[in-house]
C-alpha positions, 0 to 999 in steps of 0.5 A: 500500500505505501509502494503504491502511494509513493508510486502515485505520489510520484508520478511519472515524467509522462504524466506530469508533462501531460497535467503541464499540458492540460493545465496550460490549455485552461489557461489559454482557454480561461483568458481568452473567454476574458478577452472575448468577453471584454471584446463584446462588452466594447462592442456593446457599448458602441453599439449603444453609442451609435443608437443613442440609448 
């Protein structure tokens, strides 16, 4: 039972460069839903400017 949790504790180099992987794909995923969403509320606001509202 140890064996087995210091084995998982561990990891393999395989693994970790894939957890590098994934986490750096929601990173990149997370900002740019940020900067779409800044992108859309500008192009709300000068939509609202151009009708006057």
């Amino acid at each position: 039972m140890i064996e087995m949790m210091k084995a998982t504790a561990g990891g393999s180099r395989a693994a970790r460069r894939a957890q590098q992987q994934h986490a750096l794909m929601l990173r990149q995923a997370v900002g740019f839903a940020i900067v779409t969403s800044g992108l859309v509320v500008v192009a709300a606001q000068a939509l609202q400017h151009a009708i006057g509202g």
